[in-house]
ZAZA-250015 format. One record per residue (C-alpha): residue number from 1; residue in one letter; y, x, z. Coordinates in steps of 0.05 Angstrom, whole numbers, plus 32768, in hexadecimal, padded with zeros to 4 digits. Layout:
! ZAZA-250015
@pos NUM, code a, c2 Y, c1 X, c3 Z
...
//
This chain:
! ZAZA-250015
@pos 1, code x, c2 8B01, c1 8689, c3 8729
@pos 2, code x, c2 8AC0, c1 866F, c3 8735
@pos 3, code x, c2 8AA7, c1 8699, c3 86FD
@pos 4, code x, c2 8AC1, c1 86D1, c3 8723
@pos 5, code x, c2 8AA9, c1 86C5, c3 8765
@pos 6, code x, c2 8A59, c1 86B9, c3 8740
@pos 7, code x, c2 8A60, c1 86FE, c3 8725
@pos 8, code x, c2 8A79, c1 871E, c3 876A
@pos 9, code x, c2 8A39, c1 86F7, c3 8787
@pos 10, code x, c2 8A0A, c1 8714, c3 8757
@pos 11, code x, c2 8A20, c1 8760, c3 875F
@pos 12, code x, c2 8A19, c1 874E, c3 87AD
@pos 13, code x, c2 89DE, c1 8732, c3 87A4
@pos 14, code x, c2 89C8, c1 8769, c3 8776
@pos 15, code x, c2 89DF, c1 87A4, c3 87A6
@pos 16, code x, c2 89B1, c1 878A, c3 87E2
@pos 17, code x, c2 8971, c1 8780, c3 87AD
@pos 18, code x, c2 8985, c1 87D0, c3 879D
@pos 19, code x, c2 8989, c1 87E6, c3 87E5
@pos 20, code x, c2 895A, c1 87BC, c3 87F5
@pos 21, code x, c2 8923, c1 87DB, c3 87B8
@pos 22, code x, c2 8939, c1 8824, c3 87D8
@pos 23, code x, c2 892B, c1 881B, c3 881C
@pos 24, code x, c2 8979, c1 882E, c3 882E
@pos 25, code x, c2 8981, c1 87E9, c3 885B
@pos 26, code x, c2 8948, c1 87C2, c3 8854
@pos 27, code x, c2 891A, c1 87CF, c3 888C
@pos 28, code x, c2 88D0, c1 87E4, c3 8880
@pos 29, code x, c2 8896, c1 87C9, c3 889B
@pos 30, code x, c2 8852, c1 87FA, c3 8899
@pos 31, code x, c2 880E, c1 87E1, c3 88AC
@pos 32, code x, c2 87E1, c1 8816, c3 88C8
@pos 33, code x, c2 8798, c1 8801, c3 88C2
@pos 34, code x, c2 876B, c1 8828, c3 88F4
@pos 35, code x, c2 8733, c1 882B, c3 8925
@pos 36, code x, c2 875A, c1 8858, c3 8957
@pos 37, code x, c2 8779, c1 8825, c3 8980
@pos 38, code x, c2 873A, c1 880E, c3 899B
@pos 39, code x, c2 8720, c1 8853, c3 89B3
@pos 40, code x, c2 8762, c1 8866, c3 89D6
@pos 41, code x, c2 877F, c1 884E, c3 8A24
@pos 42, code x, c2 879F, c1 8814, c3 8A15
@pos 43, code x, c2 87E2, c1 881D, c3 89F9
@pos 44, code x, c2 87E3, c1 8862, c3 89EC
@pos 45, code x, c2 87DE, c1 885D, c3 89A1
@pos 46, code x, c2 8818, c1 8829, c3 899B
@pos 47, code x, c2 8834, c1 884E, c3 89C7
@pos 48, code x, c2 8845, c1 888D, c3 8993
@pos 49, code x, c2 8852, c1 885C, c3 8960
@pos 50, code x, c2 8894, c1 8838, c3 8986
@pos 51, code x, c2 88AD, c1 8883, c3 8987
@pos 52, code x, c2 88A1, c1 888D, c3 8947
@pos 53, code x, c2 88CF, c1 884A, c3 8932
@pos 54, code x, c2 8904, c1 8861, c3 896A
@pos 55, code x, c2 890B, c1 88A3, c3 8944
@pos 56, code x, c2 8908, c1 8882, c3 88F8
@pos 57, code x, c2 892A, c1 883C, c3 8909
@pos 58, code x, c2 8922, c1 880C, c3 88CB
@pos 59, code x, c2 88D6, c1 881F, c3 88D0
@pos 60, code x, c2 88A6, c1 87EB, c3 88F0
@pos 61, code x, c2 885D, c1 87FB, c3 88FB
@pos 62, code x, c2 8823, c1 87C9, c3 8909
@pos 63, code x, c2 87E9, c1 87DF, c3 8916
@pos 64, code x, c2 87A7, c1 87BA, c3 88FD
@pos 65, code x, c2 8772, c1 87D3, c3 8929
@pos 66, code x, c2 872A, c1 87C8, c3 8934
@pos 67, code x, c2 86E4, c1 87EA, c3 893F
@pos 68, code x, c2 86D1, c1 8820, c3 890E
@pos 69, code x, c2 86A0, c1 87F7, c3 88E1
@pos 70, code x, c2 86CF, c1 87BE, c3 88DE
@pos 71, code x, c2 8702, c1 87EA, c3 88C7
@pos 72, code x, c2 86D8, c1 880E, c3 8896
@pos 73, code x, c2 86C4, c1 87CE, c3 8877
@pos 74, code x, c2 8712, c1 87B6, c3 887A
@pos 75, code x, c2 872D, c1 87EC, c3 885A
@pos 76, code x, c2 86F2, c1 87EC, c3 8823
@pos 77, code x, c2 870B, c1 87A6, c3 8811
@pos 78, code x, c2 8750, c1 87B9, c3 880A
@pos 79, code x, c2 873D, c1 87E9, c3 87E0
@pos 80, code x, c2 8713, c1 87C0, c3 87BA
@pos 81, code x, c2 874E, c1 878E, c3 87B2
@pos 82, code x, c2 8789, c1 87B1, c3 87AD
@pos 83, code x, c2 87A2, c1 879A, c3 87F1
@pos 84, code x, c2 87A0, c1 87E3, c3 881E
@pos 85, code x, c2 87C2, c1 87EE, c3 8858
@pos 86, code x, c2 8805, c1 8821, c3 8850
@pos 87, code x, c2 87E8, c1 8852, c3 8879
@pos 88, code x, c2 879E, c1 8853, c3 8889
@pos 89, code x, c2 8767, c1 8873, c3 88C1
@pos 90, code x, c2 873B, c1 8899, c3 888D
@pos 91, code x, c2 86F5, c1 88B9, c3 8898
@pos 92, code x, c2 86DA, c1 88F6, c3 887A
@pos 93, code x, c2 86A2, c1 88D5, c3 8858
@pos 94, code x, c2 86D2, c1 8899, c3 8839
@pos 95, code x, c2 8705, c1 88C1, c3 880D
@pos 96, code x, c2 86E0, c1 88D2, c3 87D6
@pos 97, code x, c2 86D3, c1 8886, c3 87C9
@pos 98, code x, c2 871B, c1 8872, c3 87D4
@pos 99, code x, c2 8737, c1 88AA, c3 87B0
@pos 100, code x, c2 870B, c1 889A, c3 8773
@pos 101, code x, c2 8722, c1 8855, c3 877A
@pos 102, code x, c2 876A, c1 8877, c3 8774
@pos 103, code x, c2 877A, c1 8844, c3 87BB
@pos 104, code x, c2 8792, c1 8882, c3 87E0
@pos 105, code x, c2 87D6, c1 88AE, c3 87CB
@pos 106, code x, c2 87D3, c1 88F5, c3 87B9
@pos 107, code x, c2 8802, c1 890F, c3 87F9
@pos 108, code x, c2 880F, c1 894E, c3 87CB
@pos 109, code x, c2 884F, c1 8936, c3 87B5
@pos 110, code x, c2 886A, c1 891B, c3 87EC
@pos 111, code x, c2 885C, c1 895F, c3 8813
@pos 112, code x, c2 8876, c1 8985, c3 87E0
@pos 113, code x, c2 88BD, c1 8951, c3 87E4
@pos 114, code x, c2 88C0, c1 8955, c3 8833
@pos 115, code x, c2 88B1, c1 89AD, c3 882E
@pos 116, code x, c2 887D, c1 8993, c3 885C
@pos 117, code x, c2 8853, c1 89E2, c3 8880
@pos 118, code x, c2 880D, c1 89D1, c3 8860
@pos 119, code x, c2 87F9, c1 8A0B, c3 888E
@pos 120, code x, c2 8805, c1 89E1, c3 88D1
@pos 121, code x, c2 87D0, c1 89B6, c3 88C3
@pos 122, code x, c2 878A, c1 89C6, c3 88CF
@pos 123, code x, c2 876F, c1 89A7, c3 888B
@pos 124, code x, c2 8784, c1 897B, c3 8851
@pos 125, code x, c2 8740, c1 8959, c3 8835
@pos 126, code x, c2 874D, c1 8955, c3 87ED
@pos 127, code x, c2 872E, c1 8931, c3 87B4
@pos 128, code x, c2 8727, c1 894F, c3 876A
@pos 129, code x, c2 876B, c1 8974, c3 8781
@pos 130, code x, c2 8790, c1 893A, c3 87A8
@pos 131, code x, c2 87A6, c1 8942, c3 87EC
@pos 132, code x, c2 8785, c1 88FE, c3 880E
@pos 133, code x, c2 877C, c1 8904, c3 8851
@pos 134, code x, c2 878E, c1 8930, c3 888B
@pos 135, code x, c2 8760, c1 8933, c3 88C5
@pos 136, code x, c2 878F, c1 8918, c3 88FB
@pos 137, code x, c2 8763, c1 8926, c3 8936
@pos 138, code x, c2 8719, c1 893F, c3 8930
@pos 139, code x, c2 86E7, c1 8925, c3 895F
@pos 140, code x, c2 869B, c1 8954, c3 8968
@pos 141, code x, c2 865C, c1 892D, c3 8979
@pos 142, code x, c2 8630, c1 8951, c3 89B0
@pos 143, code x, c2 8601, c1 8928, c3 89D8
@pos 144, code x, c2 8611, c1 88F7, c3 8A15
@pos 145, code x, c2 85E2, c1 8908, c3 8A4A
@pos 146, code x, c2 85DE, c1 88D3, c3 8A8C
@pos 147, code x, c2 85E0, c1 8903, c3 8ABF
@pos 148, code x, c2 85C4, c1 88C6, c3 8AF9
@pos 149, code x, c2 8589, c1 88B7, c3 8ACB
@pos 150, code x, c2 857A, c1 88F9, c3 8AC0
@pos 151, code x, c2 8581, c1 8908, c3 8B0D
@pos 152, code x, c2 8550, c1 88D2, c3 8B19
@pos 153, code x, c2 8517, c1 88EE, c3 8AF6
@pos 154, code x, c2 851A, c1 893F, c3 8B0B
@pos 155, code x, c2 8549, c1 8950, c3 8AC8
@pos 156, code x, c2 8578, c1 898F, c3 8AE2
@pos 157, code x, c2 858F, c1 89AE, c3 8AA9
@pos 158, code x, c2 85A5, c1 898C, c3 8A68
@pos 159, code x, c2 8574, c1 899C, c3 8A2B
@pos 160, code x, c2 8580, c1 89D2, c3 89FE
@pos 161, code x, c2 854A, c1 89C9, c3 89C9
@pos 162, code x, c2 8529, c1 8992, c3 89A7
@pos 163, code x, c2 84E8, c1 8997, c3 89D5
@pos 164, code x, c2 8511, c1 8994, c3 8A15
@pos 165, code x, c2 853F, c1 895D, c3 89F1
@pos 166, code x, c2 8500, c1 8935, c3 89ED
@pos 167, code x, c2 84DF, c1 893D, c3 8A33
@pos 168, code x, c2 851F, c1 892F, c3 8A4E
@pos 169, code x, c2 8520, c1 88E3, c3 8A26
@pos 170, code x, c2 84D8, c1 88DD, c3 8A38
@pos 171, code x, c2 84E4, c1 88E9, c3 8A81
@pos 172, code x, c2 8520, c1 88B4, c3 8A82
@pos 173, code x, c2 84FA, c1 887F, c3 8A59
@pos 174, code x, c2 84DF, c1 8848, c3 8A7E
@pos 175, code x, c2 84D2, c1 880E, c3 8A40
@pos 176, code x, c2 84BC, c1 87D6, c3 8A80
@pos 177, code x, c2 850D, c1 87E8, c3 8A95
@pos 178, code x, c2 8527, c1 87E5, c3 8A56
@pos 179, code x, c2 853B, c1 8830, c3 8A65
@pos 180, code x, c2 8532, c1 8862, c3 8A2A
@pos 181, code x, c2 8543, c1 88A7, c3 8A1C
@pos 182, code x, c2 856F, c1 88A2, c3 89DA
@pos 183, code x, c2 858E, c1 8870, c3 89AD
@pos 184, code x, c2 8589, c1 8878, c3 8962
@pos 185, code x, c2 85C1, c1 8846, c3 893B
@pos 186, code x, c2 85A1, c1 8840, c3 88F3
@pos 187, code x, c2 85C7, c1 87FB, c3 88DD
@pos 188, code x, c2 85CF, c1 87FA, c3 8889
@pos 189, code x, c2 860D, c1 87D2, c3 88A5
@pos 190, code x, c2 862D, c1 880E, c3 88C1
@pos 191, code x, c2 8606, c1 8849, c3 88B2
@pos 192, code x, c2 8622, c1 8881, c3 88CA
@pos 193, code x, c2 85E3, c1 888D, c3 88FC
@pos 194, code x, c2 85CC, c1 88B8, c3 88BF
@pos 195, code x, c2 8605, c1 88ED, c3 88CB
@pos 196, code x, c2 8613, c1 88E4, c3 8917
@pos 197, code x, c2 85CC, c1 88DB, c3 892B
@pos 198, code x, c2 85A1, c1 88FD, c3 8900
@pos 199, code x, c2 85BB, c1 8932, c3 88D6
@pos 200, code x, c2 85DB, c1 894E, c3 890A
@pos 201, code x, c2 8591, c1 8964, c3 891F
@pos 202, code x, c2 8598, c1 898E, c3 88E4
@pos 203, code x, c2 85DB, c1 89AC, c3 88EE
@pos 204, code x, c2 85D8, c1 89C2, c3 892C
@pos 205, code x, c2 8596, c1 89F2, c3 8921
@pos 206, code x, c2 85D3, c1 8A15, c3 88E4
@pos 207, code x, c2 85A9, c1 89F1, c3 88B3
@pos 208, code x, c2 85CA, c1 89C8, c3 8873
@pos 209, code x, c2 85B5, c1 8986, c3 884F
@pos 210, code x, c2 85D0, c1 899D, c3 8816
@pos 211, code x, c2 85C6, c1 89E1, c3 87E3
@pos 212, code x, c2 8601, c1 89F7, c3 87BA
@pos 213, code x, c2 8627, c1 89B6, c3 87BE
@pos 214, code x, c2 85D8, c1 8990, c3 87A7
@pos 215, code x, c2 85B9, c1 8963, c3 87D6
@pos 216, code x, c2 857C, c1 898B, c3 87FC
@pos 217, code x, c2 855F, c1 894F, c3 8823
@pos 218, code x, c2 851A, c1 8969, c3 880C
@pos 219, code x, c2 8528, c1 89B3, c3 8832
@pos 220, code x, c2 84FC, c1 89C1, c3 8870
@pos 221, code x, c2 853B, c1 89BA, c3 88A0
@pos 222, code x, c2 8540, c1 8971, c3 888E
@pos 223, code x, c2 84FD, c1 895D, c3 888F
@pos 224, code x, c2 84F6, c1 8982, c3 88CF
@pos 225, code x, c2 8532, c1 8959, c3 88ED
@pos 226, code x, c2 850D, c1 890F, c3 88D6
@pos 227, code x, c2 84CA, c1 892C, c3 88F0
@pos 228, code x, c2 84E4, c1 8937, c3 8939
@pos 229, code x, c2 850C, c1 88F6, c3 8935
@pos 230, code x, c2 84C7, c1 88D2, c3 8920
@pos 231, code x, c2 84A5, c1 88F4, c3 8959
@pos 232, code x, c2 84D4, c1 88D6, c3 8987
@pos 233, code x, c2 84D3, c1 8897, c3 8972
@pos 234, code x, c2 8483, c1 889A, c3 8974
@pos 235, code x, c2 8492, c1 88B0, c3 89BE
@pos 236, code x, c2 84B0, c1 8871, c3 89D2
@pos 237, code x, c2 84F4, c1 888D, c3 89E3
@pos 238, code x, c2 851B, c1 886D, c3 89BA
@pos 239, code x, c2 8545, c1 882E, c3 89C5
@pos 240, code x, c2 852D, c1 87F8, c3 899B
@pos 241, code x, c2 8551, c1 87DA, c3 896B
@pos 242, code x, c2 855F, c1 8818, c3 8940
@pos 243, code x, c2 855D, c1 87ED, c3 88FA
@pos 244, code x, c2 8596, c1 87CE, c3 890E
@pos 245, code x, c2 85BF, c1 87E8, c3 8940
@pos 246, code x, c2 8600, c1 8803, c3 8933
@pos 247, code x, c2 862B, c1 883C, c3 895A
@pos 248, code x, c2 8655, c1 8808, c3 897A
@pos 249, code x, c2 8611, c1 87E3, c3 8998
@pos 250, code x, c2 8603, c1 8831, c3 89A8
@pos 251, code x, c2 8631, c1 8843, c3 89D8
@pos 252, code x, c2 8631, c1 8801, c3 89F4
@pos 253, code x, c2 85E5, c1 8814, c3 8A0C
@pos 254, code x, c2 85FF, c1 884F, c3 8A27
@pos 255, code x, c2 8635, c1 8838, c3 8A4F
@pos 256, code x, c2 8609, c1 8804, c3 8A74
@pos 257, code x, c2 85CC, c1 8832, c3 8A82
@pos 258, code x, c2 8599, c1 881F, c3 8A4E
@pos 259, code x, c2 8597, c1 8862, c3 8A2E
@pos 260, code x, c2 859A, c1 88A3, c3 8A51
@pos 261, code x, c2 85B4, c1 88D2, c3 8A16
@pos 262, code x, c2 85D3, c1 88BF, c3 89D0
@pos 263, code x, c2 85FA, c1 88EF, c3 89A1
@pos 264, code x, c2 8644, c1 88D6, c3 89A2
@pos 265, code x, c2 868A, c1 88E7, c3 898E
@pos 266, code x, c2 86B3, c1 88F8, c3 89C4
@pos 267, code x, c2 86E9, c1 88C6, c3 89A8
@pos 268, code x, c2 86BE, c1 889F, c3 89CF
@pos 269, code x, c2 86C5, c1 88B1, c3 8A1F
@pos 270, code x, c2 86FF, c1 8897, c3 8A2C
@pos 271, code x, c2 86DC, c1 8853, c3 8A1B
@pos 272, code x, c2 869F, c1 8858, c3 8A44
@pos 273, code x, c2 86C3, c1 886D, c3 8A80
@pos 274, code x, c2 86F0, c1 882F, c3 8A76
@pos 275, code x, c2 86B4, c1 880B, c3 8A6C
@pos 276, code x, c2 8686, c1 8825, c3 8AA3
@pos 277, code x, c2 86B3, c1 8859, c3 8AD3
@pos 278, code x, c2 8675, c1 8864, c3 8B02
@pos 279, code x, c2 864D, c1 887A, c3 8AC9
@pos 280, code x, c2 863E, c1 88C6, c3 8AC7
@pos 281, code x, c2 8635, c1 88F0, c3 8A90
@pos 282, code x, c2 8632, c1 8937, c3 8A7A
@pos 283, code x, c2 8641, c1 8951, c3 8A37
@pos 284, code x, c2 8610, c1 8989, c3 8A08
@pos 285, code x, c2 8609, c1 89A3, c3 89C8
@pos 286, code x, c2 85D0, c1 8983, c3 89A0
@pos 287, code x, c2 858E, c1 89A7, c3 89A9
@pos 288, code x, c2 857B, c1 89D8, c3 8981
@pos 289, code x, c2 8539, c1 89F4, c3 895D
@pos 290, code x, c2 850B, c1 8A17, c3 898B
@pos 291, code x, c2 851D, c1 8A5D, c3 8980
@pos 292, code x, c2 8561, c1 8A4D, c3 895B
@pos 293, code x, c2 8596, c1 8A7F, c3 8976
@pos 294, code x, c2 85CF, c1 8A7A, c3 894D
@pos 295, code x, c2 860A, c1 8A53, c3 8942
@pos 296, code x, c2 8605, c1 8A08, c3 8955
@pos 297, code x, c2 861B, c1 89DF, c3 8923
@pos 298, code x, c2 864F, c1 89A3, c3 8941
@pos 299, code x, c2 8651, c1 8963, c3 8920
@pos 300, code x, c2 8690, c1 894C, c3 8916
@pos 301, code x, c2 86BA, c1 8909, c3 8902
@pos 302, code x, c2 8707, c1 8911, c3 88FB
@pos 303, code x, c2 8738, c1 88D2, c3 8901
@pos 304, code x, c2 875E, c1 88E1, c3 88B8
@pos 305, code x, c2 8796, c1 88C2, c3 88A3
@pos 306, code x, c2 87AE, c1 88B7, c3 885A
@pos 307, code x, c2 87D9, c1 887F, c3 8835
@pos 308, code x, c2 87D0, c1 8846, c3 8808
@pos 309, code x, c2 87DB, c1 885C, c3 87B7
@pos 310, code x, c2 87F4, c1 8811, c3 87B2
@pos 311, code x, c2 882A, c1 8811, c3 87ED
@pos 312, code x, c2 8871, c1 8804, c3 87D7
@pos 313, code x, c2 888A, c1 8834, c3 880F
@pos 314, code x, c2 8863, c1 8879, c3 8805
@pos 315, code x, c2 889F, c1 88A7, c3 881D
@pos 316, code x, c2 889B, c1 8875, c3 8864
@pos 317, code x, c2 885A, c1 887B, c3 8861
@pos 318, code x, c2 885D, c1 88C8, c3 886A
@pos 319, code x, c2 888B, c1 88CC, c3 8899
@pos 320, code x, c2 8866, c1 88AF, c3 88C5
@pos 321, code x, c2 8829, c1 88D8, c3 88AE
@pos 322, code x, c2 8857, c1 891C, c3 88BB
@pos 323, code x, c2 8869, c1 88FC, c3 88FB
@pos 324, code x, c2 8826, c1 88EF, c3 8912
@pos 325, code x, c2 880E, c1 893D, c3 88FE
@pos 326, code x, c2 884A, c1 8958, c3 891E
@pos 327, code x, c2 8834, c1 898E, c3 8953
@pos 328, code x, c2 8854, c1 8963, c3 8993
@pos 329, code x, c2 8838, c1 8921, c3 897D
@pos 330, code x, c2 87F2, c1 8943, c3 8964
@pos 331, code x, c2 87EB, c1 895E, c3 89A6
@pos 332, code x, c2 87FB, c1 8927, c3 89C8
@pos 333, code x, c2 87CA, c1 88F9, c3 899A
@pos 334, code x, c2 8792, c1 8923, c3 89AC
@pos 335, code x, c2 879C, c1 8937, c3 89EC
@pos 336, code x, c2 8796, c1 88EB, c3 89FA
@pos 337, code x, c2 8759, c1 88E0, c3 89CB
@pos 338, code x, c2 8730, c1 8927, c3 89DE
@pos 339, code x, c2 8733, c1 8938, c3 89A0
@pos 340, code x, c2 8744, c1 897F, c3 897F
@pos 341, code x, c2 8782, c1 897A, c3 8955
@pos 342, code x, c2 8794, c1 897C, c3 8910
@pos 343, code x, c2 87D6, c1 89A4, c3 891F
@pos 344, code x, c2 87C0, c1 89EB, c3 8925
@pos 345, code x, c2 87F9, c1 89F7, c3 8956
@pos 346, code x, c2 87E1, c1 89B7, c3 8986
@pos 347, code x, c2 87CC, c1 89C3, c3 89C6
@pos 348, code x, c2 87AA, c1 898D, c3 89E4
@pos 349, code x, c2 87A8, c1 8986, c3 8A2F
@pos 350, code x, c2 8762, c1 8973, c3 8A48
@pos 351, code x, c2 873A, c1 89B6, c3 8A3C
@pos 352, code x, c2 8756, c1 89C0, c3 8A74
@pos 353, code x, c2 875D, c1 897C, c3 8A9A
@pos 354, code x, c2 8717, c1 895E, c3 8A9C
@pos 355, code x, c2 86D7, c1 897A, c3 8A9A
@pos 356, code x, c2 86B7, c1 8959, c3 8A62
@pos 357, code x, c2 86E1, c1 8965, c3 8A2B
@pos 358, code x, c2 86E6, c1 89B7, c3 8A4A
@pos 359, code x, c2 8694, c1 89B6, c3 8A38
@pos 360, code x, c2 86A5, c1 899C, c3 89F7
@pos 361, code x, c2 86DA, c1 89D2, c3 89EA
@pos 362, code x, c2 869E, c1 8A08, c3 89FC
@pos 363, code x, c2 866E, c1 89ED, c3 89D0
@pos 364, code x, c2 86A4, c1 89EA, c3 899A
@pos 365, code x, c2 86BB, c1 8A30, c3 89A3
@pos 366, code x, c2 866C, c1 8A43, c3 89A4
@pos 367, code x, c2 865D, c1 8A1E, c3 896E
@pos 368, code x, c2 8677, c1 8A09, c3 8924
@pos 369, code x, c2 8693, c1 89BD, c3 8906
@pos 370, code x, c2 8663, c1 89A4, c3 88D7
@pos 371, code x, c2 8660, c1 8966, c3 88B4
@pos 372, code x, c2 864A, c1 896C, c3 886A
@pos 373, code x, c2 8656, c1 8929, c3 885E
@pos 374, code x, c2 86A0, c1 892C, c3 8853
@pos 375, code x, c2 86C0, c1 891D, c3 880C
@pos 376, code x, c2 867E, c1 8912, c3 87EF
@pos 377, code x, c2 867A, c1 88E2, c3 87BA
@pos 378, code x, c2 8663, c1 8894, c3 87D5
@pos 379, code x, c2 8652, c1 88BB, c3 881D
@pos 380, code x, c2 864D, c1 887D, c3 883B
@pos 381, code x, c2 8618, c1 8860, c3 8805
@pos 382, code x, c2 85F0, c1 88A8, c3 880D
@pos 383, code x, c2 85EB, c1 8898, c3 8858
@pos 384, code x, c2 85D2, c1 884F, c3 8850
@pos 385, code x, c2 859F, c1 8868, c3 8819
@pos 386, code x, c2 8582, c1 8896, c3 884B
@pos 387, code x, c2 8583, c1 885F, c3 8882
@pos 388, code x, c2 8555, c1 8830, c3 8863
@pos 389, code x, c2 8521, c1 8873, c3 884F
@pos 390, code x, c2 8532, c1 8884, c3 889D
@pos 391, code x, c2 8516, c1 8843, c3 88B4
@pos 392, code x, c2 84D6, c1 8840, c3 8886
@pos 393, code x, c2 84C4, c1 887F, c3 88A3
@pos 394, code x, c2 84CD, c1 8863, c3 88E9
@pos 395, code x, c2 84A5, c1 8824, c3 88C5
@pos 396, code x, c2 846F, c1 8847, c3 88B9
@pos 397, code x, c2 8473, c1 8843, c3 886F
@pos 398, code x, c2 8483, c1 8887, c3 8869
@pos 399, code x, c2 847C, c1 88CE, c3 8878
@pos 400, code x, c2 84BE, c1 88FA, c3 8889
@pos 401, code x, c2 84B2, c1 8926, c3 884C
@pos 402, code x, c2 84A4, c1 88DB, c3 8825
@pos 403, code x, c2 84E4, c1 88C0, c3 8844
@pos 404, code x, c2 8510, c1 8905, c3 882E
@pos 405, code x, c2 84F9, c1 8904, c3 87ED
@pos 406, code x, c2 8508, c1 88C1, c3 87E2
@pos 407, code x, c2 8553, c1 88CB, c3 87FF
@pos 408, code x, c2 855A, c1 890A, c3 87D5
@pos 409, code x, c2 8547, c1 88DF, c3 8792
@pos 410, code x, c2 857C, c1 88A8, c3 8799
@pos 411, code x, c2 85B4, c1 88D7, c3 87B2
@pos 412, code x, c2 859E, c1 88FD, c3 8774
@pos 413, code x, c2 85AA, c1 88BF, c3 874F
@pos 414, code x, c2 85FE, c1 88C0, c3 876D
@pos 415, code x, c2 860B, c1 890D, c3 8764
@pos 416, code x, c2 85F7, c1 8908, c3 8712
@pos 417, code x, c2 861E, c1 88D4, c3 8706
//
């Protein structure tokens, strides 16, 4: 009998471990690593996730949230270790390095087992043929313009070109204040600077840093783009502090009136007016070229979102990736985070609603998303190599042509591996 009653115990015990292995009763917990929770009204974020766990109960999400650098850093690490987050926040210039590291799934597969419409979605980044990241929400990067500063010394209309970009941070500059026209984050901590704050020079003129998939750092357009910024550092416009500062230390001059323009992702407005809500600010496309009429070129981040190659719950995982690129839910995502969505049949709400985000809807439909930094290989390394030839040039220890040249050898050095 009590042989019996053993054996009845195992198979029970047995049954559970099998339900429990396929996700049939045992409930699932995801963590979603990110740097969206931050950058959102408070709330608003968990807020789609509880409705995503009411419609799939069994599912629990926690998010793991923190600034963009931290979470870069974090999610490098788990990558490093093994120890990724189910579903991750993924940028553009990351997924080359991840995928290569084989830490983030192919989502082919499970799109192909859920007859998931690839033609909703606005793109799927993929990775020698692996579906790695969709761009969730897509954020462009004009410039920030303090319209009270620029009141105060005779500025009326915002600057188009590079010449009137300049007198405009020469008029607001006033060093004995600590009051300058523009803020240039070069930290080799976070280096994005190099794409948000300086190539985008380049790309909005419609000219490329690169040539038939080849670096071109040596190319007139990109020495052209370190020449003006070395001209207005020699001006004194500059905040100080560039070596070091990152985008985070960025905004946060903006927001209390130390700078009166920066180039900045809109992700970010809803912060500074939670920050500062009697600051005023204008949005523009950033200046051109004198005698550049074409097509402005838009630099662009997106918030992507992928999942961990070493999660034990990959078909959970994409649910709530479906669920978050959904056409309600996208919409509503964005329309929270002014961003453009990465439904094609979204409509977000505030072209309409505010102001701001209605310029940066005109200078989007004007214009054209570039960023030439996504799915390159070690983007991240490419930026911080050009940082530190960025800075001797501001040093002094080189020339612009000196300092692309030098960028263009050791990026050589990562695209012949």
């Amino acid at each position: 009998m009590k042989l019996q009653k053993t054996m009845v115990a195992l198979k029970s015990a047995t049954a559970i471990t099998l339900l429990s292995a396929t996700g049939a009763m045992a409930d699932v917990s995801l963590e979603f690593t990110q740097w969206w929770e931050p950058e959102l009204p408070e709330n608003a974020l968990r807020s789609i996730v509880d409705d995503f766990q009411a419609a799939n109960p069994g599912i629990t999400v926690t998010l793991n949230s923190g600034p963009y650098a931290t979470t870069r850093d974090q999610i490098a690490i788990g990558a490093a270790t093994g120890t990724l987050s189910d579903i991750v926040g993924l940028d553009g210039a990351w997924v080359n390095d991840l995928s290569k590291q084989n830490a983030i799934a192919d989502m082919g597969p499970l799109m192909d087992a859920a007859e998931f419409d690839r033609d909703q979605v606005a793109d799927i980044i993929e990775v020698d043929g692996r579906s790695v990241m969709f761009p969730l929400a897509s954020f462009v990067y004009p410039i920030f313009i303090n319209t009270d500063m620029a009141a105060e010394v005779g500025i009326t209309e915002m600057p188009s070109t590079r010449a009137e970009f300049l007198e405009a941070a020469q008029k607001m500059t006033n060093a004995d204040e600590n009051r300058y026209g523009w803020t240039l984050p070069l930290s080799l901590q976070s280096p994005s600077g190099v794409q948000n704050d300086v190539l985008s020079w380049v790309w909005a003129s419609g000219e490329s840093m690169m040539d038939g998939g080849t670096p071109n750092l040596e190319g007139e357009a990109v020495i052209a783009a370190l020449d003006y910024i070395k001209s207005m550092d020699e001006a004194g416009v500059i905040a100080p502090g560039i070596s070091s500062k990152t985008e985070q230390e960025k905004v946060e001059e903006f927001v209390n009136g130390r700078v009166g323009m920066m180039v900045d992702t809109l992700a970010h407005v809803n912060l500074i007016r939670d920050r500062n809500p009697d600051l005023n600010f204008e949005i523009t496309a950033i200046p051109v070229v004198e005698g550049y009429d074409g097509a402005r070129g838009l630099p662009y981040a997106s918030w992507g979102i992928g999942i961990s190659e070493s999660t034990e719950h990959k078909e959970e995982a994409w649910k709530f990736v479906e669920y978050m690129m959904s056409e309600e839910v996208n919409a509503r995502l964005v329309s929270i985070a002014n961003a453009f969505p990465g439904n094609v049949n979204a409509k977000p709400d505030f072209v309409t609603s505010d102001p701001a985000f209605g310029k940066a809807f005109e200078i989007f439909q004007e214009g054209y998303l570039a960023n030439e930094f996504t799915g390159l290989p070690v983007a991240v390394d490419l930026m911080r190599q050009f940082s530190v030839e960025i800075q001797k040039m501001l040093d002094g220890q080189q020339s612009p042509a000196e300092a692309a040249a030098a960028a263009q050898a050791s990026w050589m050095q990562e695209f012949e591996q």
